[in-house]
C-alpha positions in Angstrom: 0.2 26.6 3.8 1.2 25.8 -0.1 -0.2 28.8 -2.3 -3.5 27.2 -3.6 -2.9 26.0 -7.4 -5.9 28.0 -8.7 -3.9 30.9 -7.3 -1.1 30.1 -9.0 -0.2 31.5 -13.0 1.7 28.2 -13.6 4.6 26.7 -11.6 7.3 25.8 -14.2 11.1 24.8 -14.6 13.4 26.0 -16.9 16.9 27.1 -17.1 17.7 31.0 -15.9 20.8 33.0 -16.9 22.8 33.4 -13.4 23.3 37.4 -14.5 19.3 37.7 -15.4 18.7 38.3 -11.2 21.8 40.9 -10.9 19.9 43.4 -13.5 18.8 46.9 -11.9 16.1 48.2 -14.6 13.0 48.9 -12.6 10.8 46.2 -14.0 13.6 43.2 -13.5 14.5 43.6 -9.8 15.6 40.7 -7.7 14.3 40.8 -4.3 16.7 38.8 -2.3 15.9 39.8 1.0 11.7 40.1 0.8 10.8 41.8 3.7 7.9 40.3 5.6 5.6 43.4 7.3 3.5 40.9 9.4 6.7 39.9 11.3 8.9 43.0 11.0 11.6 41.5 9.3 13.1 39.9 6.5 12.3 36.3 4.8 16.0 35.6 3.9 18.6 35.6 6.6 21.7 37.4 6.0 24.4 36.3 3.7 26.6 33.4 5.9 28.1 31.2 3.1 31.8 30.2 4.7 34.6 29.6 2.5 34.3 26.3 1.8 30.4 26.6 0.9 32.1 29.0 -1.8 34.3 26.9 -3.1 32.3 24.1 -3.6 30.1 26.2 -5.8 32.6 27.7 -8.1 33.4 24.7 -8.3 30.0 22.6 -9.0 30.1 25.5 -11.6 33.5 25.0 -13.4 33.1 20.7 -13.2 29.4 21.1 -14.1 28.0 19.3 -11.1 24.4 19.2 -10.1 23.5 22.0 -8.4 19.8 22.5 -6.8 17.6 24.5 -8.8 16.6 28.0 -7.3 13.1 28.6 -6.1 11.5 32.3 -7.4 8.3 33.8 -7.1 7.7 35.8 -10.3 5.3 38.5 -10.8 4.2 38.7 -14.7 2.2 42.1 -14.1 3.1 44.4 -17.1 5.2 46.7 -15.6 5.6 48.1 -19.5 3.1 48.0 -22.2 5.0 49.1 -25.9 7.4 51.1 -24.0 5.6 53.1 -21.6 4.4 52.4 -18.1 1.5 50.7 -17.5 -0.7 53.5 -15.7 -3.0 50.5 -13.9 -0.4 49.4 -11.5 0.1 51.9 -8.2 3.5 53.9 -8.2 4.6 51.6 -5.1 3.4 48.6 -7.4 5.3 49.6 -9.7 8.3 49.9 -8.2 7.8 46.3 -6.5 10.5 43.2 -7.7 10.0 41.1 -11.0 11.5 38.2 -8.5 12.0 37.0 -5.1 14.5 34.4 -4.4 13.1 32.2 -2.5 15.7 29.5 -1.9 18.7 30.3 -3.6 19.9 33.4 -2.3 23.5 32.4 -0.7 24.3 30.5 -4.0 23.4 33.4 -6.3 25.3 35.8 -3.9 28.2 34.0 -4.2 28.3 33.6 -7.9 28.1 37.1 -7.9 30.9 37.4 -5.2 33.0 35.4 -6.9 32.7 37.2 -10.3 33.5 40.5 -8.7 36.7 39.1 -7.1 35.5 39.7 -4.0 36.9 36.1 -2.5 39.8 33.6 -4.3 39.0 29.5 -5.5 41.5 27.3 -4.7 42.8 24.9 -7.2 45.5 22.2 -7.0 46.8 24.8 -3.8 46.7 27.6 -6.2 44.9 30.4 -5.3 42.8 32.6 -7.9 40.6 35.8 -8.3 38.2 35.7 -11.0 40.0 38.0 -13.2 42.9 35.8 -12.7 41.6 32.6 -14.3 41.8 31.4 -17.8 39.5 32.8 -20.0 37.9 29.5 -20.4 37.5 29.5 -17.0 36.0 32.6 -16.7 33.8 32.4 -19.5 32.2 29.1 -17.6 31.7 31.1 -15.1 29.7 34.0 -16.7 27.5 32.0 -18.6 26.4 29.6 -16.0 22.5 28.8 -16.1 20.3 27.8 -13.0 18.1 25.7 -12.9 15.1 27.3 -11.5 11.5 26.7 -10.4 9.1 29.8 -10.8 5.8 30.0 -9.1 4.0 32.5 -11.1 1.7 35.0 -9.9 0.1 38.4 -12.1 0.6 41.1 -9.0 3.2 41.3 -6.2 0.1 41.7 -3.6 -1.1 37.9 -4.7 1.3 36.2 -2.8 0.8 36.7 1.6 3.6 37.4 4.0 2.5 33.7 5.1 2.5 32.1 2.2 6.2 33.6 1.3 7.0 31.6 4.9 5.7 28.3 3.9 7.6 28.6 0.6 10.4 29.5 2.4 10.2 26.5 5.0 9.2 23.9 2.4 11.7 24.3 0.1 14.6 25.1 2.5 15.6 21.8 3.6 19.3 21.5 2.4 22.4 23.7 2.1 22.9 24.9 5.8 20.6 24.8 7.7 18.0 27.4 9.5 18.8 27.9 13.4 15.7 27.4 15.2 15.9 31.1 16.8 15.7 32.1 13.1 12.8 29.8 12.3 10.6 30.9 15.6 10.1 34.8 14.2 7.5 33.0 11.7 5.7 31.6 14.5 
């Protein structure tokens, strides 16, 4: 079941700098995994992009193809009020993700991969690092925006282990697709 629209901040779409997930500050956290307690596991399979998957991205980056927007459930719960904690929210509240990826998570890995040189891009047979490209290249790369879609919601308990499922299955319809051994634990 889709989160009821009342329950919903605002759903909106905008453009989201690629590095904006990757930061570690306690209020910006990227939950990429979301763990789901009613079924003992997590939302997001593990990261199984192959190599050509990762190419293609780099290189939908670099030639500025389309690339589906990223789906994120955002909490807007002041996790700071003029530079000092905001004493309403629980420690473990506190300490809960700004974001939770959820569709998105093997490109956004990858970008990530890529920029810490942890696989090569092959051009014209050529293969290349990041730190090995041209700067133009590189600079391309690092200041790629996603298009993203954020369902908005005030506290991180406002969303339900089920609802983070039906999110998951409704907008995880492309890229490669979910086995249906990995489907069946939400049953």
């Amino acid at each position: 079941m889709l989160p009821k629209l009342t329950e919903l901040k605002f759903i909106s779409e905008y453009i989201h700098r690629f590095d904006e997930f990757f930061k570690t500050s306690v209020h910006q956290k990227t939950d990429f995994e979301i763990f789901l307690k009613k079924y003992n596991c997590n939302l997001q399979r593990d990261y199984c992009w192959n190599d050509f998957q990762k190419q293609e991205l780099i290189n939908s980056i670099l030639l500025c193809r389309h690339i589906p927007p990223i789906t994120v459930v955002e909490y807007l719960s002041n996790y700071y009020s003029s530079d000092k904690r905001n004493y309403d929210l629980s420690e473990e509240e506190f300490f809960k993700p700004k974001y939770q990826i959820i569709d998105g998570k093997q490109r956004l890995l990858t970008h990530e991969k890529f920029i810490n040189n942890e696989f090569e891009l092959e051009i014209d047979t050529e293969k290349y690092f990041f730190k090995d490209l041209p700067i133009d290249y590189q600079s391309r790369i690092l200041s790629h925006n996603y298009s993203c879609r954020f369902l908005k919601y005030d506290y991180f308990g406002d969303v339900s282990d089920d609802d983070l499922v039906e999110l998951f299955k409704w907008c995880n319809f492309a890229g490669t697709p979910q086995d249906n051994e990995y489907l069946t634990r939400f049953s």
